[in-house]
N, C-alpha and C positions, 0 to 999 in steps of 0.2 A: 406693481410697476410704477404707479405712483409715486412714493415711496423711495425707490429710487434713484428716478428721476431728479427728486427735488433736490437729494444728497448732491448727488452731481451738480446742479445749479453752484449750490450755495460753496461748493469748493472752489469753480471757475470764480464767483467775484472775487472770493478771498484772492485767486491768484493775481488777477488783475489788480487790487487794491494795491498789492506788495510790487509789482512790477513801478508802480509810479511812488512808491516811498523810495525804493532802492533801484535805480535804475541801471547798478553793474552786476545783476545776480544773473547765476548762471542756471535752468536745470536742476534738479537731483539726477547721480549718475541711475541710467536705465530709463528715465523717466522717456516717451515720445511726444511729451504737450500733448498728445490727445486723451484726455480722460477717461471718451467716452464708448472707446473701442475693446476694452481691458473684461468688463462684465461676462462670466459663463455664458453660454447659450442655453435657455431651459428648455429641458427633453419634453416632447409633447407628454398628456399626460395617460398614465397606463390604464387599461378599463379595470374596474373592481373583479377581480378573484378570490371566493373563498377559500379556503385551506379544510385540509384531511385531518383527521386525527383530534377531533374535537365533539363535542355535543351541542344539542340544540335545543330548547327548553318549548318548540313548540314544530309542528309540520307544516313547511312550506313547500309548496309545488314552485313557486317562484321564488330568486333569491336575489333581492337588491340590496344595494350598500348602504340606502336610509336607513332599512327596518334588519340588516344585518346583526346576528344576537347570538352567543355562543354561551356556555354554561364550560366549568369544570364535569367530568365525565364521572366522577363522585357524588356530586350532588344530582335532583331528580331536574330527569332530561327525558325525551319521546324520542330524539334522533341521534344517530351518531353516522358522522361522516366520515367512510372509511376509504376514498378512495377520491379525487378530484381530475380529471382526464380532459383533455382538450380534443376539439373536432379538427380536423385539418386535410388538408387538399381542397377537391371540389365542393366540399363541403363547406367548408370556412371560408369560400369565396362568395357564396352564396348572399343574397341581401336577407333571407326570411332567416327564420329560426327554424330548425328538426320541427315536424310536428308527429302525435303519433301514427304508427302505422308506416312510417319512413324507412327506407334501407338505415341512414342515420342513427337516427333512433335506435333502431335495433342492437345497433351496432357497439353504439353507445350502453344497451342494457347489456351484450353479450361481458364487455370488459368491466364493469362493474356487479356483475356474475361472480365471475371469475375473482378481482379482488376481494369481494367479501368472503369468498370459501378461503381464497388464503389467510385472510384476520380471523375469521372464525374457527379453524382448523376442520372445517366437515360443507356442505352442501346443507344452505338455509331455509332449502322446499323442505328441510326433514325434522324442522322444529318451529318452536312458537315465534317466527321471524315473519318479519316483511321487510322486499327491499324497494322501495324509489329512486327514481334518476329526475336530477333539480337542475332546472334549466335556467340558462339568466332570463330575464325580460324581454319583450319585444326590441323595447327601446337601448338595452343594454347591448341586445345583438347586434344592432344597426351603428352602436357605437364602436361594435368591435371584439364585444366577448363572443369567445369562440370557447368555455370550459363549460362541464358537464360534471354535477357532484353525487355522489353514489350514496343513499342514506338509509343503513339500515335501525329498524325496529322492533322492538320484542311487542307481539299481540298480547290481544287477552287468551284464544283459544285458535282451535282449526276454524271454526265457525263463526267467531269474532276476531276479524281480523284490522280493529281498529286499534293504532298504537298503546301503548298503555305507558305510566311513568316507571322508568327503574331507575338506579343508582349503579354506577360501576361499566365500567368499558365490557365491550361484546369481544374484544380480544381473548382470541382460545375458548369461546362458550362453549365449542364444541368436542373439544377434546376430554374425554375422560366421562365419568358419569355426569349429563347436567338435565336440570330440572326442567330446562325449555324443550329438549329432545322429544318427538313425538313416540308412544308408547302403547300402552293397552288404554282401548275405551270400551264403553255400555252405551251402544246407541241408542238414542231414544227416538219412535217409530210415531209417525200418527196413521194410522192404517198402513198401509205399503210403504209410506213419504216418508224416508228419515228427515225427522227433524234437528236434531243436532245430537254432536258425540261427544259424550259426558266422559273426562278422562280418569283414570281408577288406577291402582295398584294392577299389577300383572298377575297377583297373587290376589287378589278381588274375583270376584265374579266379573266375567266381563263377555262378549261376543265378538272384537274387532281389535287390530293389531297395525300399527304399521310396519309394513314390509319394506318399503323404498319409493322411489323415483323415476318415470321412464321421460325421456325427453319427447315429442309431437311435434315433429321439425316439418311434416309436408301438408300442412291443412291449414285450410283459412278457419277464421271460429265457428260461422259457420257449418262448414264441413263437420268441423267436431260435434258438436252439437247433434248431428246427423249420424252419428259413427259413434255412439255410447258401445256397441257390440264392441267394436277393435279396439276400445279401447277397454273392457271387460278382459279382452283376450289376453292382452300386455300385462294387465295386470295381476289376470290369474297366473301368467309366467312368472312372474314376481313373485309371489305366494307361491309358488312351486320349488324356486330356489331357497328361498327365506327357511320354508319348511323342511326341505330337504326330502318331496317327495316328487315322484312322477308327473311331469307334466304332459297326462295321457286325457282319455278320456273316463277314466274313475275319479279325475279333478274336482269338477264339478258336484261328486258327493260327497266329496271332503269338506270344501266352502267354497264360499261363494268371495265376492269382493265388493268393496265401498273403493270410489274414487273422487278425489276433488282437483280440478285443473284451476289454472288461474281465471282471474277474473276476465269481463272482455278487454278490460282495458290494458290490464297487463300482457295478456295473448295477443294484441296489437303492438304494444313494444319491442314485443320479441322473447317475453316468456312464455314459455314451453313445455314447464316442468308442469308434471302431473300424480300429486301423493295418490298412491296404492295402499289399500289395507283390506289383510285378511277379514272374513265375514264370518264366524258360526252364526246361521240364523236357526238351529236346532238345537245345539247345546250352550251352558253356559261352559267358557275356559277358566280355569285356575292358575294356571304358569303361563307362560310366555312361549308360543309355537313354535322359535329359532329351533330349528335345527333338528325338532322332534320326531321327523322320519315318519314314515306310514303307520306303524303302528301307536305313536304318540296322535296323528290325524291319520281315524280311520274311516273308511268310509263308510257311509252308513245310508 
């Protein structure tokens, strides 16, 4: 504003100098003699917004405009933002920021859910994925930002679920054969305690399968925690479908089940999803249990 102020200045004397050289000049037509009413009005200015459809070469829970950093989706990146959605109503009146555990929150993870199953072509609980919702800063909310950005990432395993670096967009990962899709595993046990699930060919030796997903929409984490049974129950439903066998009470000699829900902090967000997989803990399997009917899982 400096700047243009001074412009101004320095055009007023020239006109006054030229008034006392030529004291019969009229005007330029349109002109009003006032200089200094003619300037646009500058729009307040807009708060920082990321953008969709891009990658991020490292994970942030928080996203400001300083340390704002984007990567082509070709080269090695940990995030990719597929989805950028705004809070609004009562919410975006609010002076705080969502925190977790919030209707908000929730709400915000339920549509960034949703967008990623549409960019991936399938439901992200059912492969080597993790998603985050990245919030502005304290201070960017109090300035006004009311967006919320959806960032998914490919882990290392079901068991390590720490980002890992890829190259190439997560658009359509899920459609068709892909290699992040969860599959046959060989659990490895320390006494009763599964320690972590080693993943193998289907056509390997193996004990454990995934079958799918059941959503946990009425409990606190807590509660879960407390209700390992109910949710055995669900998931041996699932392995009954998957299998294409009876879900009676000859189930339970068939197999058994392995389950992993989210973590707490995720199940405070507002995720719910909970992976199911089949269990031989008596035999090993060689193929892959879809579909195989009683006689393919017999009881035993």
């Amino acid at each position: 504003m400096r700047r243009l102020r001074g412009r101004v200045t320095a055009v007023l004397a020239l006109a006054v100098a030229g008034a006392a050289l030529l004291p019969g000049c009229v005007r330029p037509g349109g002109s009003d003699g006032d200089l200094t009413d003619d300037w646009p009005v500058l729009s307040a200015p807009l708060p920082f917004t990321p953008v969709s459809g891009v990658c991020m070469p490292r994970i942030t829970a928080i996203v400001q405009a300083s340390t704002y950093e984007t990567v082509d989706c070709a080269r090695n990146h940990v995030a990719e933002a597929v989805h950028v959605g705004t809070f609004t109503d009562a919410v975006a009146r609010r002076p705080e920021r969502p925190e977790p555990g919030s209707a908000a929150l929730r709400t915000a993870r339920s549509e960034c859910d949703q967008r990623a199953r549409e960019v991936l072509g399938g439901d992200w609980h059912s492969a080597r994925l993790s998603l985050n919702v990245v919030l502005p800063s304290v201070p960017a909310w109090r300035g006004g930002a009311r967006w919320f950005r959806c960032d998914l990432s490919e882990t290392g395993s079901i068991d390590n679920t720490r980002p890992v670096n890829r190259t190439g967009s997560l658009r359509g990962a899920m459609i068709g054969d892909s290699a992040l899709v969860h599959s046959c595993f060989d659990p490895k046990l320390i006494g009763d305690n599964l320690n972590y699930m080693a993943p193998v060919l289907c056509t390997e030796p193996h004990r454990a399968e995934f079958v799918g997903v059941y959503e946990e929409r009425d409990m606190t984490w807590a509660e879960f925690v407390k209700a390992d049974q109910q949710a055995h129950k669900r998931c041996m439903a699932l392995i009954a479908a998957f299998a294409d066998v009876p879900n009676n009470s000859d189930l339970p000699y068939r197999t058994g089940s392995i389950f992993y829900p989210p973590s707490p902090r995720e199940w405070e967000e507002g995720d719910r999803g909970v992976r199911c997989f089949l269990w031989s803990d008596d035999r090993k399997l060689t193929r892959s249990m879809k579909g195989v009917g009683p006689k393919g899982l017999p009881v035993i």
